[in-house]
N, C-alpha and C positions, 0 to 999 in steps of 0.2 A: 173063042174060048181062051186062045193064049195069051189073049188080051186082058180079058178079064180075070185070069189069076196073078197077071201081073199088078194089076191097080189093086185085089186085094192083098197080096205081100206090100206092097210099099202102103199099105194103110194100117197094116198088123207093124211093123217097121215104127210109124208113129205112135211116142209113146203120149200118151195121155195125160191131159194137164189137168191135176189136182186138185181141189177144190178148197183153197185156204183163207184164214182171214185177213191175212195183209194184202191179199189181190183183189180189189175191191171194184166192183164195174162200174160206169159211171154213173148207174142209174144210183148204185149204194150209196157212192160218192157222194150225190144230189140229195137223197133223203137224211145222209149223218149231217149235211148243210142247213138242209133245210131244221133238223131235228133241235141242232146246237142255237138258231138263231130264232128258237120258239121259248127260249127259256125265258122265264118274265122278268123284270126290271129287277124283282126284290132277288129274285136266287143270282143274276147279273152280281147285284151290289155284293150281296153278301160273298158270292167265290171272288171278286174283286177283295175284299175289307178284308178276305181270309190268305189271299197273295200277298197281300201288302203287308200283312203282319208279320208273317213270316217273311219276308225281304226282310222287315224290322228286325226280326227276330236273327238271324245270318249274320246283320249287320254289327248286332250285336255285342259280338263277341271279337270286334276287332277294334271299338273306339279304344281301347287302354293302350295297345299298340300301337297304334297309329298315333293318339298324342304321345306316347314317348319319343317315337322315333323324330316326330315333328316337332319335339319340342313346346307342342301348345296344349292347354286345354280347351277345348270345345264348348261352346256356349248350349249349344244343343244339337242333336243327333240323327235325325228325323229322315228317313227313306223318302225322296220324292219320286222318284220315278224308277221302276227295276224290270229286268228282261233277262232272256233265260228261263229255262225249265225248274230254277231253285233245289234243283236235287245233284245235278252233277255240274250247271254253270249256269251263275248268275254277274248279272252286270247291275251293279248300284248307283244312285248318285243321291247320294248322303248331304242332307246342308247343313252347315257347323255353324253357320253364324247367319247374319241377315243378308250379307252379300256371298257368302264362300260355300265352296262346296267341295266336298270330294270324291272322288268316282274311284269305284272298284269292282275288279276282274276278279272273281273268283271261279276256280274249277278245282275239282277232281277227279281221281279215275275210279272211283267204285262207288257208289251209294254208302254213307254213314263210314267215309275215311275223312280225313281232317282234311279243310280247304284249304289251296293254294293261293295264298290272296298277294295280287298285286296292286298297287293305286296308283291313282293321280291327284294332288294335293292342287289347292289356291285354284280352283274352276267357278266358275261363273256362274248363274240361272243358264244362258243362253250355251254355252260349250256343251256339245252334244257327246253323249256318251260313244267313245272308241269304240270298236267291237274286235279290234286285233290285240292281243297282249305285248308287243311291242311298245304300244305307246303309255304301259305302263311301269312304276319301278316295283321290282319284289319288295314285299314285305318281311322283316325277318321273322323268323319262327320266332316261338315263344321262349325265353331266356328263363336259368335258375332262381327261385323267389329269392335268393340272397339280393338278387336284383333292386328289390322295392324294398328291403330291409338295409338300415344303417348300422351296418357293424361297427363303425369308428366306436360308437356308447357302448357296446357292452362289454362288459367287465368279466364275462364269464366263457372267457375265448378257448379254456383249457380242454374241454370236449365238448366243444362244439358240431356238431354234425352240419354246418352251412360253409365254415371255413373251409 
């Protein structure tokens, strides 16, 4: 008997584990496997054609910068290969010309805060995208539009709100 109230205290003692969705058994595990690689070629393509655009899309908004800082313009702009989740860190590699490429790290820390983007200029088809942010340079943030405006020509510098 004093046996057995001890094996029930040390059972009452165990607390109970939960029953959540991140703890997934492996049989779950095996069905979300099984379920993800049942998807047919066309919804394949199309969440494919819908990644890439959006990489496209990221990528975007960083060609203006990037030829300033580099000093060139870009013949064309075209996402070939992108990794990352696209919402807090993506890795790009962008081709500007027929042999050149340029690769980019971006991250942030919240959803819908402005990217942190760093690159690597003058890469190749075959130079395999980094995945550490060391081997890339910061890009600077975006500068005042006086920036793309040639003030030397105007003649109406008296209230100016750019000077």
């Amino acid at each position: 008997n004093m046996n057995l109230s001890r094996q029930q205290q040390q059972q009452q003692r165990v607390p109970m584990r939960s029953v959540t969705e991140y703890i997934k058994s492996p049989h779950q595990q095996a069905a979300a496997k099984i379920e993800g690689s049942t998807q047919t070629k066309e919804q394949l393509a199309a969440k494919n054609h819908f990644r890439k655009s959006e990489a496209q899309g990221i990528a975007e908004g960083f060609k203006f910068r990037l030829e300033r800082v580099l000093r060139e313009e870009f013949e064309e702009w075209t996402v070939t290969l992108y990794k990352g989740d696209l919402i807090r860190k993506a890795l790009l590699k962008v081709r500007v010309n027929e042999e050149e490429y340029v690769h980019l790290f971006l991250d942030r820390p919240i959803r819908g805060e402005a990217w942190l983007c760093r690159y690597a200029p003058w890469k190749s088809a075959e130079d395999a995208l980094e995945q550490t942010e060391d081997e890339y340079e910061i890009l600077p943030e975006r500068t005042q539009c006086s920036d793309k405006i040639n003030l030397s020509t105007c003649t109406t510098n008296l209230d100016c709100n750019l000077m």
